[in-house]
CHARMM internal coordinates of N, CA and C (Angstrom, degrees):
IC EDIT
DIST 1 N 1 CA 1.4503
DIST 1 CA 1 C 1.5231
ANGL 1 N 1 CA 1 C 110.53
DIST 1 C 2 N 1.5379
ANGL 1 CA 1 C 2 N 119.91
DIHE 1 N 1 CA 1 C 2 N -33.69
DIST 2 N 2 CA 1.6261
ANGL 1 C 2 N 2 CA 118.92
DIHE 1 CA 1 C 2 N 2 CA 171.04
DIST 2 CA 2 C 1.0402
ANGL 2 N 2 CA 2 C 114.05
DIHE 1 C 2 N 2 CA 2 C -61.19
DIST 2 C 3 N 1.6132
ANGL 2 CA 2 C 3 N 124.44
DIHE 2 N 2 CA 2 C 3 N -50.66
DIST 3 N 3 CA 1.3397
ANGL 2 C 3 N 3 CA 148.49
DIHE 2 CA 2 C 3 N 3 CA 171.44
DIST 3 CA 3 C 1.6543
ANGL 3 N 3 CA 3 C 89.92
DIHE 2 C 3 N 3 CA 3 C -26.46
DIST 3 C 4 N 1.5792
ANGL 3 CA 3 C 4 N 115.39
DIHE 3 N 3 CA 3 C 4 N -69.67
DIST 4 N 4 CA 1.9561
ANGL 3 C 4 N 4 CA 112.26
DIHE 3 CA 3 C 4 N 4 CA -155.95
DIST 4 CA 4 C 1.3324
ANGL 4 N 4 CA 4 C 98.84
DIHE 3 C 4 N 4 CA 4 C -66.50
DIST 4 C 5 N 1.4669
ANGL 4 CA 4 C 5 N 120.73
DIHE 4 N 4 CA 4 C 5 N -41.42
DIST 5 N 5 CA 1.2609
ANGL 4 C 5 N 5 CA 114.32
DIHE 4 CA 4 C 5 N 5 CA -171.30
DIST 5 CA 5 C 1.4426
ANGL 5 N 5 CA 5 C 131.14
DIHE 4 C 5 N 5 CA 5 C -62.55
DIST 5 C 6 N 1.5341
ANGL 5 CA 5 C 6 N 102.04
DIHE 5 N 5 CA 5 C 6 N -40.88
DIST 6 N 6 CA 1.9024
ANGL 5 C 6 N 6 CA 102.89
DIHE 5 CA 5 C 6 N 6 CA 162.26
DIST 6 CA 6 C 1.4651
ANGL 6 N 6 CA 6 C 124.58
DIHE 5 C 6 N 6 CA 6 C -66.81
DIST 6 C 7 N 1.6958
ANGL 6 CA 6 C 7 N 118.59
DIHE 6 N 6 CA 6 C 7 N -17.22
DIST 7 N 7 CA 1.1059
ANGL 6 C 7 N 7 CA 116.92
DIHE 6 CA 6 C 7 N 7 CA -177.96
DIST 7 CA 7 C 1.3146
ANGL 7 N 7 CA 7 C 97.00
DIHE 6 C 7 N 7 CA 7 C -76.73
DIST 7 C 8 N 1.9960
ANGL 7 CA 7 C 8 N 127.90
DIHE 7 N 7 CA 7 C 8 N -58.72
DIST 8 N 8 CA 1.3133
ANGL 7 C 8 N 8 CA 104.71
DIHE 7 CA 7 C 8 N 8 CA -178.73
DIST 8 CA 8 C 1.2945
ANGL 8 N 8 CA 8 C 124.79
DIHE 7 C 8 N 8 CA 8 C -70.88
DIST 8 C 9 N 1.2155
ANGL 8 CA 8 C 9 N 128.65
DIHE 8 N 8 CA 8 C 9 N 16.02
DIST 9 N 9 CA 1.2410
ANGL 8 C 9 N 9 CA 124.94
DIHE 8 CA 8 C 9 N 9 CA 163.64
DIST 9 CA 9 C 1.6004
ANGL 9 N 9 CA 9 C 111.98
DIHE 8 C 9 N 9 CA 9 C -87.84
DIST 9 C 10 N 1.0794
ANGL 9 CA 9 C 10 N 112.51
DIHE 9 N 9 CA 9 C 10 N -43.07
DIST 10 N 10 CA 1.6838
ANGL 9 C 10 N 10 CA 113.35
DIHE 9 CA 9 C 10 N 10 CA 161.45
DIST 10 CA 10 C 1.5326
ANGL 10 N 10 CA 10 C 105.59
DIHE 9 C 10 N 10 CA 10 C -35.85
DIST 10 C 11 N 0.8957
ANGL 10 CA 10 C 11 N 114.68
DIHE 10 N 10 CA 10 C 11 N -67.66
DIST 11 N 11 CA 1.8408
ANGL 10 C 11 N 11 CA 141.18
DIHE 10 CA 10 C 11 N 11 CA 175.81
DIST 11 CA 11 C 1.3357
ANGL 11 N 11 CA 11 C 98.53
DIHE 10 C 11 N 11 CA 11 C -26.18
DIST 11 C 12 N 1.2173
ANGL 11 CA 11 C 12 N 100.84
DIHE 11 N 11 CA 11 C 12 N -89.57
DIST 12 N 12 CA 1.8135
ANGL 11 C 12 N 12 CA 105.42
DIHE 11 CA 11 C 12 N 12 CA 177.31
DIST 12 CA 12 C 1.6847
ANGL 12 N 12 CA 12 C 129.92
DIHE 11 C 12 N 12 CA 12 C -40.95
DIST 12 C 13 N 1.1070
ANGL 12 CA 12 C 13 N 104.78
DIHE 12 N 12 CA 12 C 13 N -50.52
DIST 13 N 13 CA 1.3902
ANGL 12 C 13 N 13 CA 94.30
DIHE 12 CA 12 C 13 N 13 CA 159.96
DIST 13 CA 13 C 1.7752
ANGL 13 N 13 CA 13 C 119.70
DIHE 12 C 13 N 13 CA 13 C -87.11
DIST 13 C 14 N 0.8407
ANGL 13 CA 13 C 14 N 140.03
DIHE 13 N 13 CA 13 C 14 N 24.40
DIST 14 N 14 CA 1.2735
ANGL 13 C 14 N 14 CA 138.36
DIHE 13 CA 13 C 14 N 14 CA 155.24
DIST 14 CA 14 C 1.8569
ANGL 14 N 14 CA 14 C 88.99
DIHE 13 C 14 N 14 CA 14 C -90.00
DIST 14 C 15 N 0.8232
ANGL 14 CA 14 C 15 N 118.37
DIHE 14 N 14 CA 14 C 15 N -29.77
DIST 15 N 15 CA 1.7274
ANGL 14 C 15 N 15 CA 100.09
DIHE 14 CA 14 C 15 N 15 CA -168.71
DIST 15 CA 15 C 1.4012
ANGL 15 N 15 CA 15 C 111.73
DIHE 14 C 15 N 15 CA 15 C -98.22
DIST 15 C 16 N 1.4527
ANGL 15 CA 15 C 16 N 115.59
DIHE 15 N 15 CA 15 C 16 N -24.24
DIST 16 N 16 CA 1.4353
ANGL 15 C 16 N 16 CA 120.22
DIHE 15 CA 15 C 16 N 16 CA 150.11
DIST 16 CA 16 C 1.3764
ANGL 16 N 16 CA 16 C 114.44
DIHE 15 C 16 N 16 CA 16 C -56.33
DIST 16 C 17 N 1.0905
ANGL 16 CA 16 C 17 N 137.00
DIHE 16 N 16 CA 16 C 17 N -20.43
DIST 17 N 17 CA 1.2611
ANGL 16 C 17 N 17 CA 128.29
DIHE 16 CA 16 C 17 N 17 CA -162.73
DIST 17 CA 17 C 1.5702
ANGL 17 N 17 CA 17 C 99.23
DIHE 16 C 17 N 17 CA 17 C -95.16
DIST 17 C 18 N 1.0757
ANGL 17 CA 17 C 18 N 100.39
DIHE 17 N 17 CA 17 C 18 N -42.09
DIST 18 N 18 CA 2.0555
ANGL 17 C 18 N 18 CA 107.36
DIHE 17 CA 17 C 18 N 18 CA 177.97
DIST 18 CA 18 C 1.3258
ANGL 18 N 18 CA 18 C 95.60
DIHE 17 C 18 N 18 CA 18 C -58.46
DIST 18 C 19 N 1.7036
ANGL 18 CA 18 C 19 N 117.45
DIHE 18 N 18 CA 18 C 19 N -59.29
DIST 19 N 19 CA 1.0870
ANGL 18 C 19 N 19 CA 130.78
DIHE 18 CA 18 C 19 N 19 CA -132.67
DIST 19 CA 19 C 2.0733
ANGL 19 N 19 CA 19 C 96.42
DIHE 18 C 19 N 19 CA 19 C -64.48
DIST 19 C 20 N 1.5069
ANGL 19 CA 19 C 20 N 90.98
DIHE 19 N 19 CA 19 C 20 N -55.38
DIST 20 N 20 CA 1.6805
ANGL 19 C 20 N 20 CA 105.70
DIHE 19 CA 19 C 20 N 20 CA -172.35
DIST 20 CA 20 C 1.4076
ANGL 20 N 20 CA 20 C 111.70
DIHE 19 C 20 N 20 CA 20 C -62.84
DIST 20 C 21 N 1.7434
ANGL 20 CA 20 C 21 N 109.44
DIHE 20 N 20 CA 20 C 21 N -33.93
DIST 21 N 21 CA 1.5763
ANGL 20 C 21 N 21 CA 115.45
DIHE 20 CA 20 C 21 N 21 CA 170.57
DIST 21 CA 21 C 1.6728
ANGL 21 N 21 CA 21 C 110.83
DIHE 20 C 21 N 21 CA 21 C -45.40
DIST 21 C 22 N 1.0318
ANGL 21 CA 21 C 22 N 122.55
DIHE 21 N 21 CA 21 C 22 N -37.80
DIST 22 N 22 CA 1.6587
ANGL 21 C 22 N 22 CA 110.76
DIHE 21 CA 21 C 22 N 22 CA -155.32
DIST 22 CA 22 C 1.4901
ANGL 22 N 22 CA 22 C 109.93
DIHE 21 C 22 N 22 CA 22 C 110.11
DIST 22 C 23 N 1.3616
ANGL 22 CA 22 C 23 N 124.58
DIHE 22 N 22 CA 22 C 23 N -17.72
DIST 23 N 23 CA 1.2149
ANGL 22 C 23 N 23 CA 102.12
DIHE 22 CA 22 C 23 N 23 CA -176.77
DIST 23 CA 23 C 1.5046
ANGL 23 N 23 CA 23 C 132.56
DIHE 22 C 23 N 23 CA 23 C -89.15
DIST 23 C 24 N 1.5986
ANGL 23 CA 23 C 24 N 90.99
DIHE 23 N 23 CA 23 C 24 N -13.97
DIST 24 N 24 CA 1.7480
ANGL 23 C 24 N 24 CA 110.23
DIHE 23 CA 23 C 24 N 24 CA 158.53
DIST 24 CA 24 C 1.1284
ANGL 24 N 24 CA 24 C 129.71
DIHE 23 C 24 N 24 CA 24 C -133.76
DIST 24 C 25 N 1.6158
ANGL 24 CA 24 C 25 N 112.07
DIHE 24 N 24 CA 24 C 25 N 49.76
DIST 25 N 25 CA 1.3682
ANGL 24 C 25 N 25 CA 132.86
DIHE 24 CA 24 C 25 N 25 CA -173.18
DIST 25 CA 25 C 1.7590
ANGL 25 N 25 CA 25 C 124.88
DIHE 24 C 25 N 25 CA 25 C -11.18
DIST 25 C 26 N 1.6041
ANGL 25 CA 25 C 26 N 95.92
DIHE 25 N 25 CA 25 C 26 N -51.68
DIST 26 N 26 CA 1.4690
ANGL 25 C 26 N 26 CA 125.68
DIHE 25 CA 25 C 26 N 26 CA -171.24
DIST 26 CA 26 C 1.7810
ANGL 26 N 26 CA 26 C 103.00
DIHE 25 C 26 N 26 CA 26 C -62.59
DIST 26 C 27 N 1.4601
ANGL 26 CA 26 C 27 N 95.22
DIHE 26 N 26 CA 26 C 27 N -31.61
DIST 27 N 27 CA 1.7990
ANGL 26 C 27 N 27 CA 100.05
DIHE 26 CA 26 C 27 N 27 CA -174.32
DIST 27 CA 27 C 1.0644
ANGL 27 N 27 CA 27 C 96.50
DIHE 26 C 27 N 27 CA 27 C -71.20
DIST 27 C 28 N 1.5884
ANGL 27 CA 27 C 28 N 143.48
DIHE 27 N 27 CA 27 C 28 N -42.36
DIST 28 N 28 CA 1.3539
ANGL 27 C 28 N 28 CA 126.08
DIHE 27 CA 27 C 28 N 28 CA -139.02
DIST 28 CA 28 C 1.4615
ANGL 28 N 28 CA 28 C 117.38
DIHE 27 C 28 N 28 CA 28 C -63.91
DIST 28 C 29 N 0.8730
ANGL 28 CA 28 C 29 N 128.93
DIHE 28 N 28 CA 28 C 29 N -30.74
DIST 29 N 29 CA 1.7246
ANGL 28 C 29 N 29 CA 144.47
DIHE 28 CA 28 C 29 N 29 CA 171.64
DIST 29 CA 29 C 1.3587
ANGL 29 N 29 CA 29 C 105.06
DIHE 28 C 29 N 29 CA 29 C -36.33
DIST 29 C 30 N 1.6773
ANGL 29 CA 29 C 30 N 97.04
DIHE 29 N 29 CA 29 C 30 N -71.03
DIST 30 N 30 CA 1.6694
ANGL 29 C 30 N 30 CA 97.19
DIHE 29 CA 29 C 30 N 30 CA 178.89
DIST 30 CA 30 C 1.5428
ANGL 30 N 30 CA 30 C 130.74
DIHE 29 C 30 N 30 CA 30 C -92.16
DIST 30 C 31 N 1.1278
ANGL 30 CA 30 C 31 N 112.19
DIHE 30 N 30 CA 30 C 31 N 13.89
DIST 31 N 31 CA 2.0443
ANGL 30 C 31 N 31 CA 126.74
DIHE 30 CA 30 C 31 N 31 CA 153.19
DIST 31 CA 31 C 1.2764
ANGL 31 N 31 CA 31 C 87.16
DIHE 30 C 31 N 31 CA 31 C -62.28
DIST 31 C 32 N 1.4637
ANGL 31 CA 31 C 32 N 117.34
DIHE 31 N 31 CA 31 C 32 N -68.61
DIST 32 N 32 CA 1.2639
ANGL 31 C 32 N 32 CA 117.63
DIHE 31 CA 31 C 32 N 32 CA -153.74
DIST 32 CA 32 C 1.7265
ANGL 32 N 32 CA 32 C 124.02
DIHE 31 C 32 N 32 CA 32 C -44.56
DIST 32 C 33 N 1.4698
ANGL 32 CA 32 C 33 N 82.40
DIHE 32 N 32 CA 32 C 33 N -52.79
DIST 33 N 33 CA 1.5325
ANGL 32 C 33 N 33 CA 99.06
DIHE 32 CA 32 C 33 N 33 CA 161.42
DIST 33 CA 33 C 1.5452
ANGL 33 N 33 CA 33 C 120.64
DIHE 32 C 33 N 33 CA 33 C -40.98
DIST 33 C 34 N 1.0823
ANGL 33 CA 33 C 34 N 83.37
DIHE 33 N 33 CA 33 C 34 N -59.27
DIST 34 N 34 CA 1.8398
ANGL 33 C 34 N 34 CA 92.68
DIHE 33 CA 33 C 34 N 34 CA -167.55
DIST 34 CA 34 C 1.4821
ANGL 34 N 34 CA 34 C 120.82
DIHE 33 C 34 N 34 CA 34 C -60.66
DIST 34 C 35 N 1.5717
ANGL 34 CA 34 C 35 N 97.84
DIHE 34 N 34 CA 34 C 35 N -31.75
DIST 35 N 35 CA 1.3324
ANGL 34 C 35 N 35 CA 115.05
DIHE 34 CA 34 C 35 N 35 CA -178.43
DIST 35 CA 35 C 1.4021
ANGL 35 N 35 CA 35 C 124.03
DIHE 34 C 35 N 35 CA 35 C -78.46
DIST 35 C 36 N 1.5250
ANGL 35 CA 35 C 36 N 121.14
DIHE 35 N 35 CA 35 C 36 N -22.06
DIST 36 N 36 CA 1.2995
ANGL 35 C 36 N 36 CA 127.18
DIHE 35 CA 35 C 36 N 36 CA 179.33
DIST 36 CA 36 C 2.1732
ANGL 36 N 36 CA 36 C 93.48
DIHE 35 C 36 N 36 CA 36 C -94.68
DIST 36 C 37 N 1.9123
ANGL 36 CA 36 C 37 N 111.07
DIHE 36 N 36 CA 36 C 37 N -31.20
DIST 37 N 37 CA 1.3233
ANGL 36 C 37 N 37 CA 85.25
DIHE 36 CA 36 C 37 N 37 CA -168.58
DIST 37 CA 37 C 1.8353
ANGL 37 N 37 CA 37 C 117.74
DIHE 36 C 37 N 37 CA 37 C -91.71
DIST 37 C 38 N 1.5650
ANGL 37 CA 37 C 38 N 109.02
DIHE 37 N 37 CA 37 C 38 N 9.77
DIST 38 N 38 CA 1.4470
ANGL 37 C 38 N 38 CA 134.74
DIHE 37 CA 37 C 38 N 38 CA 158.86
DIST 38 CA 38 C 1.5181
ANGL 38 N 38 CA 38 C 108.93
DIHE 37 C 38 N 38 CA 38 C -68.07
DIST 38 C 39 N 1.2684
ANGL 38 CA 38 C 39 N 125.56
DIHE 38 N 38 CA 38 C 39 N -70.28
DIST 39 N 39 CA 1.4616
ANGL 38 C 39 N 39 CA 127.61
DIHE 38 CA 38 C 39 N 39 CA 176.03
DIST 39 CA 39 C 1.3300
ANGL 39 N 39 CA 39 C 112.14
DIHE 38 C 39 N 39 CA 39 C -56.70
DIST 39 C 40 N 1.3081
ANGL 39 CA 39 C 40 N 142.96
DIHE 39 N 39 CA 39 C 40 N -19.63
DIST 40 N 40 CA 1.5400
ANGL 39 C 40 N 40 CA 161.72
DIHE 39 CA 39 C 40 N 40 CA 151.29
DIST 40 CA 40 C 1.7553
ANGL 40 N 40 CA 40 C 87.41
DIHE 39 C 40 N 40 CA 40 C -46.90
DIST 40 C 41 N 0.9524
ANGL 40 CA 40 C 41 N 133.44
DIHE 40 N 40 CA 40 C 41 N -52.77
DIST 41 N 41 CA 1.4075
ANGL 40 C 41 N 41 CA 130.87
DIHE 40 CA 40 C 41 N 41 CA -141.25
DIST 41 CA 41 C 1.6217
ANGL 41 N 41 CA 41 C 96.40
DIHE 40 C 41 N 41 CA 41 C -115.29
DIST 41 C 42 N 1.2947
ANGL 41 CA 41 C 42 N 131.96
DIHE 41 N 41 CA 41 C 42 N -25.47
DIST 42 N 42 CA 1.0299
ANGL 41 C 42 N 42 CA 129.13
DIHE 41 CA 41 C 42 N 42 CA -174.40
DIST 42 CA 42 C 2.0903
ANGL 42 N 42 CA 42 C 106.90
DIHE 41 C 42 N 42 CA 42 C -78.76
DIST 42 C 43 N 1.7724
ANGL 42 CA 42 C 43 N 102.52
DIHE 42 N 42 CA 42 C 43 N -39.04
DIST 43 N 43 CA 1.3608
ANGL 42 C 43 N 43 CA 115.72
DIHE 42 CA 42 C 43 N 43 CA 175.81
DIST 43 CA 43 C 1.4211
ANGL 43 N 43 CA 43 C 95.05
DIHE 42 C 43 N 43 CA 43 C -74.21
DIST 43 C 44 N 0.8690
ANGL 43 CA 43 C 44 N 154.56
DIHE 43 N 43 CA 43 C 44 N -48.43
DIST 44 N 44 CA 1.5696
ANGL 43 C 44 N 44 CA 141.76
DIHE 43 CA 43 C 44 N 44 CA -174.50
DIST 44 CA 44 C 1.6909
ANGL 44 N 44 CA 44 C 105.34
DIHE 43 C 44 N 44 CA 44 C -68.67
DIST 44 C 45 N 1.1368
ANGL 44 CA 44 C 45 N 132.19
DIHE 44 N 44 CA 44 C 45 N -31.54
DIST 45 N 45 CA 1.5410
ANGL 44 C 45 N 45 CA 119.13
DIHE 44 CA 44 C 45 N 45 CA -156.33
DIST 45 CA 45 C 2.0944
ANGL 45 N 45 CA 45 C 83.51
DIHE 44 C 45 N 45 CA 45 C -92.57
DIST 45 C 46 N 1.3959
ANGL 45 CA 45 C 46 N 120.77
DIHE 45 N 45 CA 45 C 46 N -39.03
DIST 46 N 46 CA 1.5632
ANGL 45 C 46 N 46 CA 127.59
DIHE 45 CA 45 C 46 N 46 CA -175.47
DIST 46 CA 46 C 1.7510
ANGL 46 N 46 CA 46 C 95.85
DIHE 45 C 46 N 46 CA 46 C -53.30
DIST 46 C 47 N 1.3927
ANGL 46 CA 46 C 47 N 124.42
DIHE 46 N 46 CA 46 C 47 N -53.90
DIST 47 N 47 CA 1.6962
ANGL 46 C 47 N 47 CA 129.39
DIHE 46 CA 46 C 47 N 47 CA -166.57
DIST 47 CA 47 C 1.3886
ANGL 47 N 47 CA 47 C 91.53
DIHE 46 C 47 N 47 CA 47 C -79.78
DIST 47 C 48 N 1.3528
ANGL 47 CA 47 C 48 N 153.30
DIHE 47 N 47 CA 47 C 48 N -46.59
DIST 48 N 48 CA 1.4943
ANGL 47 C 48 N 48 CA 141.86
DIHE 47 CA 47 C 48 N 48 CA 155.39
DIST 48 CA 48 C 1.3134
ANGL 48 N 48 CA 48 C 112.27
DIHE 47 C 48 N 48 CA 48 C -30.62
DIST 48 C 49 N 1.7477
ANGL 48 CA 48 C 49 N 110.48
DIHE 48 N 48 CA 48 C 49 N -47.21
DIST 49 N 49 CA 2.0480
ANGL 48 C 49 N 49 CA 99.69
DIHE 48 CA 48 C 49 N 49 CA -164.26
DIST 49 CA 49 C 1.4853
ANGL 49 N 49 CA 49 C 87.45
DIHE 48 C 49 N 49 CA 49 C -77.53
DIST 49 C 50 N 1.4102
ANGL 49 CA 49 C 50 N 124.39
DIHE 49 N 49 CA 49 C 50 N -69.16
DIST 50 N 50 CA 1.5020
ANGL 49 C 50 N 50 CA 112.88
DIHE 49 CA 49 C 50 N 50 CA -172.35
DIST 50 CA 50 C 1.8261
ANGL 50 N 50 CA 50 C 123.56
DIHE 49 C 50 N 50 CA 50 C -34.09
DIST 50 C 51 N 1.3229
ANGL 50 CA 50 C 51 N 110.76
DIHE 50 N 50 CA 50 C 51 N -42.62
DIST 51 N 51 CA 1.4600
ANGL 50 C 51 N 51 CA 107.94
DIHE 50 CA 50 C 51 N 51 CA -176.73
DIST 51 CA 51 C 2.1933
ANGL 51 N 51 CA 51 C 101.63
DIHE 50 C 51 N 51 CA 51 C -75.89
DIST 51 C 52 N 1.2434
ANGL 51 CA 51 C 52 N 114.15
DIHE 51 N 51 CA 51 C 52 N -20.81
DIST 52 N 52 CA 1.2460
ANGL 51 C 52 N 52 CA 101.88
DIHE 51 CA 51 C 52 N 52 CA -177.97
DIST 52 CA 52 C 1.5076
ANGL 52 N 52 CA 52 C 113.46
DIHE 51 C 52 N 52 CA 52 C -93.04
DIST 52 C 53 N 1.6187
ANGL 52 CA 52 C 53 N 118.60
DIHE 52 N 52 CA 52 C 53 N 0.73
DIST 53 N 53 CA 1.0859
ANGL 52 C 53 N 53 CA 129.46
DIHE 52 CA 52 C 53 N 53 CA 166.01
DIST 53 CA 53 C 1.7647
ANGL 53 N 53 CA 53 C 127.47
DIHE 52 C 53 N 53 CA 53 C -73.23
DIST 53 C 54 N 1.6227
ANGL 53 CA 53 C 54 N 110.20
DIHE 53 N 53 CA 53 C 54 N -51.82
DIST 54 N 54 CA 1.1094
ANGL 53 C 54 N 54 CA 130.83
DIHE 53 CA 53 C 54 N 54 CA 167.70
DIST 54 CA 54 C 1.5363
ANGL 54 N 54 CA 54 C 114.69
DIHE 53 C 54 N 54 CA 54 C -50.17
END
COOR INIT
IC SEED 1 N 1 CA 1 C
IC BUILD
């Protein structure tokens, strides 16, 4: 589950990065999206491994 979450977080900011550049203006809305609801998912799956570690 960390594994999916850093990949779409890779994801998201690669498309923020187009998106905010100008070169896919229309995307930037939803990088944005993606990018705050990837890091949403990346901090939840990190407090899952730590609590299933302990």
């Amino acid at each position: 589950m960390l594994y999916y979450a850093l990949v779409f977080l890779v994801i998201a900011l690669v498309a923020g990065i187009l998106g905010f550049g100008g070169i896919a203006g229309a995307s930037a809305g939803i990088a944005q999206i993606l990018f705050f609801l990837f890091l949403a998912f990346l901090v939840i799956s990190l407090v899952i491994g730590f609590i299933r570690r302990t």
